[in-house]
C-alpha positions in Angstrom: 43.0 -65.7 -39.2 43.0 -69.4 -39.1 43.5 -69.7 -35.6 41.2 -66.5 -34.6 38.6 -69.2 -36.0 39.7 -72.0 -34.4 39.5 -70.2 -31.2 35.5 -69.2 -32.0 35.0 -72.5 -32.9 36.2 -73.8 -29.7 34.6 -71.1 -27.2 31.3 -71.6 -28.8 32.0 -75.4 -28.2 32.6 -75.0 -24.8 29.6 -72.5 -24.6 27.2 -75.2 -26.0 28.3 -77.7 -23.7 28.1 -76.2 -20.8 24.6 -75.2 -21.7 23.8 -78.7 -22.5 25.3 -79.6 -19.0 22.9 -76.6 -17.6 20.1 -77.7 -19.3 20.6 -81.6 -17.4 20.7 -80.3 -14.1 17.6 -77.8 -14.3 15.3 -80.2 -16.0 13.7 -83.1 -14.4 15.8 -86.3 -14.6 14.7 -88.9 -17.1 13.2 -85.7 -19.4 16.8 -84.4 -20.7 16.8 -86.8 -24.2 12.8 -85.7 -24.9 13.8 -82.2 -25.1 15.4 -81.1 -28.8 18.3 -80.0 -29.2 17.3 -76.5 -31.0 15.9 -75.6 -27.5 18.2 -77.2 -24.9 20.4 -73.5 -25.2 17.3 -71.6 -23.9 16.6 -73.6 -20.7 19.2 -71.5 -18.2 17.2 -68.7 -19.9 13.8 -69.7 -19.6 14.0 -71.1 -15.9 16.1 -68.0 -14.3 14.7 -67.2 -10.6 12.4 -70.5 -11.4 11.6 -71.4 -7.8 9.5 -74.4 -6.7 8.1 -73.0 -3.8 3.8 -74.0 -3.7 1.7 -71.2 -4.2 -1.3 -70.0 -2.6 -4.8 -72.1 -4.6 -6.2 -68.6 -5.4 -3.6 -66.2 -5.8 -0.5 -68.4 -8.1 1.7 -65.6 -8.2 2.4 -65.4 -4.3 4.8 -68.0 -3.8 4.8 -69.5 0.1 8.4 -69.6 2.1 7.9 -72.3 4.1 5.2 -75.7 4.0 4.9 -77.1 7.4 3.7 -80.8 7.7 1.4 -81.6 10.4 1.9 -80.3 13.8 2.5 -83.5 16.5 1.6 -82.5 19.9 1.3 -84.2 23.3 1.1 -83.1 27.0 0.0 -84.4 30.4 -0.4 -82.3 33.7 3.4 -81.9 33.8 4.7 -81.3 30.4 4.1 -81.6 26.6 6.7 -82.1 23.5 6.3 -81.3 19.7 7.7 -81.7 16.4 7.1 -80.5 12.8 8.9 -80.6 10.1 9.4 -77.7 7.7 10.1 -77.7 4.4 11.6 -74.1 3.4 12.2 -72.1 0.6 13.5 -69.4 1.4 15.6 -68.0 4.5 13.0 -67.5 7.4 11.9 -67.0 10.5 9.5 -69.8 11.8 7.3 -69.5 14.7 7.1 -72.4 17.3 4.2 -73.5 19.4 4.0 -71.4 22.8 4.4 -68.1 23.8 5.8 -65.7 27.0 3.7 -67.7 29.0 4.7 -70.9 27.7 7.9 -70.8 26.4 9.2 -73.6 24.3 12.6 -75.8 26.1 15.0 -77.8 24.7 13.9 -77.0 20.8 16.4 -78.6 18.6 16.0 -78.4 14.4 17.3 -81.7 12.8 18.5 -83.4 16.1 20.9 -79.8 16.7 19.7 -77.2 19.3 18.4 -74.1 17.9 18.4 -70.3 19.7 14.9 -69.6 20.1 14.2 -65.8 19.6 11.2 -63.8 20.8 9.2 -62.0 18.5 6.1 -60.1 19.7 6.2 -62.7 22.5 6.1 -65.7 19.9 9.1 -67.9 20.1 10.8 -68.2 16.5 13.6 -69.4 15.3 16.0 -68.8 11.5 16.0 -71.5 9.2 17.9 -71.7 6.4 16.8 -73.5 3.1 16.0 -77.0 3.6 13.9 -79.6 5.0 14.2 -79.1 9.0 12.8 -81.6 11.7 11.6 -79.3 15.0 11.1 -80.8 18.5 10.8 -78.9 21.4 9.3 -79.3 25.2 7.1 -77.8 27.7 7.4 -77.8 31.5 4.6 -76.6 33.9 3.1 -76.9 37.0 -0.5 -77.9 35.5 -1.6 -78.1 32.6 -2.8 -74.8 30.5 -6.1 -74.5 29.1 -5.1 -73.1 26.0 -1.9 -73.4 23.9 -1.0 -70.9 21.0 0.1 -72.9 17.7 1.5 -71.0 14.8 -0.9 -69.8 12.4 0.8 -71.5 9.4 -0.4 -74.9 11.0 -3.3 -76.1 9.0 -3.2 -80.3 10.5 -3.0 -81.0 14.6 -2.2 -84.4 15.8 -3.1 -83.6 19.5 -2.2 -86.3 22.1 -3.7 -85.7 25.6 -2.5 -88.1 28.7 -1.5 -90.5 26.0 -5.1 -90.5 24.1 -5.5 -89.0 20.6 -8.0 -86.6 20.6 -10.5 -87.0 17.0 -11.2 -83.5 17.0 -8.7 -81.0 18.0 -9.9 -77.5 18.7 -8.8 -73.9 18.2 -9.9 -70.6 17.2 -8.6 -68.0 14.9 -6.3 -66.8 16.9 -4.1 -70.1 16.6 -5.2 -70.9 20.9 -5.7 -74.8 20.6 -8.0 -75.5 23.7 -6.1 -78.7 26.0 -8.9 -78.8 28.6 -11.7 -76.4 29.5 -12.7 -75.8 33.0 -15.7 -74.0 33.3 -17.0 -71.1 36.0 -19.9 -70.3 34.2 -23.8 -70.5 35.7 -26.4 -70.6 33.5 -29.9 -71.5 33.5 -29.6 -74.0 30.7 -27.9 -74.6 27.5 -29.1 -72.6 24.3 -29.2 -73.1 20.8 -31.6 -71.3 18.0 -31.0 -71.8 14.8 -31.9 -69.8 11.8 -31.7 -70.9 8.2 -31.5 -68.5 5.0 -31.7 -69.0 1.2 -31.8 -67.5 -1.9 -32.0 -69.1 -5.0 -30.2 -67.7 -8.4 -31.2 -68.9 -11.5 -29.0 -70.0 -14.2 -27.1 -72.9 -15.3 -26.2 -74.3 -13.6 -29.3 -73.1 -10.5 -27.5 -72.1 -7.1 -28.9 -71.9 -3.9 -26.9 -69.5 -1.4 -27.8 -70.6 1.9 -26.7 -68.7 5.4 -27.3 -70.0 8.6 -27.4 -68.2 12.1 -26.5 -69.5 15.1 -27.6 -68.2 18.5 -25.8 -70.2 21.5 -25.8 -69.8 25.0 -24.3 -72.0 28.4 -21.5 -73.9 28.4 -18.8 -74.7 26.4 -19.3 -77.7 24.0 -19.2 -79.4 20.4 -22.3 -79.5 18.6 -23.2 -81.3 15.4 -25.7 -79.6 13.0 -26.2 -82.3 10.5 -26.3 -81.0 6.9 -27.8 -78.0 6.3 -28.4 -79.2 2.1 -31.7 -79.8 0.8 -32.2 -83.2 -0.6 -30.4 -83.6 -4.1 -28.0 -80.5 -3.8 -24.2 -80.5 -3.9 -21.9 -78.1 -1.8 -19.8 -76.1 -4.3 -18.1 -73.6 -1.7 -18.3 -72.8 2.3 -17.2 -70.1 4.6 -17.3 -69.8 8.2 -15.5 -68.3 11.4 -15.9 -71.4 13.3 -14.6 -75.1 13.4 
């Protein structure tokens, strides 16, 4: 019997300890002495399947796979070359800049060359977990008017015959425009705008405002101005364009 209880005594030794041991790794270095003791056998517990994947700002419980850093990009008349890096998650499939008609060459992920896949004519390639550096090239014989980036691209550092452009441009679709040649004939260029508001009360007061936009002629960047009355403060915005 004596030894039956030493042997307990000693499992549940070993079972604290390597709880205790747990409980170092998982929590954040520096924090192991704050945390008392009574609770250090219930970390393992409390942060099983604990991932630290971001989440999307208005929905927490969808965690995101992968969080790209800004896009670099720059091309000439002959060729263009980009990199990325990609912090992932989870195992996944990333999609590259291009498509059929401009296929990504020479793509390597942290300096090693990677097998670019097609999927739905979008080159993509499997990442494992990890933080991944992706470069990659473009050859052609002029340069394209548009270029599809990935759709999980939210910043564009676009470089254009060796001159930053301010103001990047693309549309939904994830086409980011590199130069814009024109065949349209039009009378002149058009622009009517109309303005809409509607005022709740309450506290605090909000005015809704919508504006509608009716363009014509060529393509080009206009600047509205604000569209706030004197003294008001935006609190949300939502629009289909740039």
């Amino acid at each position: 019997m004596r030894a039956f209880c030493l042997f307990i005594l000693t499992f549940l030794k070993c079972l604290f300890l390597t709880q205790a041991a747990n409980a170092q790794v998982l929590l954040p270095k520096g924090q192991e002495k704050q945390l008392p003791l009574a609770l250090k056998d219930w970390v393992s517990w409390s942060t099983w399947d604990h991932s630290t994947a971001p989440a999307l700002y208005n929905k927490k419980s969808h965690k995101l796979k992968v969080w790209p850093s800004a896009l670099n990009l720059s091309v000439n008349p002959t060729k263009g070359s980009f990199d990325i890096k990609i912090n992932v998650f989870e195992p996944s499939w990333i999609q590259l800049p291009g498509n059929s008609k401009t296929w990504p060459l020479q793509v390597t992920s942290n300096g090693e060359p990677a097998r670019v896949l097609s999927n739905n004519e979008k080159p993509v390639i499997f990442l494992e977990k990890g933080l991944w550096n992706i470069e990659g090239e473009f050859h052609w014989n002029k340069m394209p008017q548009t270029l599809q980036i990935p759709s999980t691209v939210g910043l564009l550092n676009l470089s254009k015959n060796g001159e930053k452009m301010k103001a990047p441009s693309w549309n939904r679709s994830g086409n980011i425009w590199l130069k814009r040649t024109s065949q349209e004939t039009t009378d002149k260029d058009y622009l009517s705008t109309k303005v809409y508001r509607h005022l709740q009360d309450g506290a605090p007061i909000k005015l809704l405002t919508e504006v509608e936009l009716i363009v014509a002629g060529k393509s080009r960047e206009v600047k509205l101005g604000s569209i706030l009355p004197e003294g008001w403060t935006l609190t949300s915005l939502s629009s289909p364009i740039p």
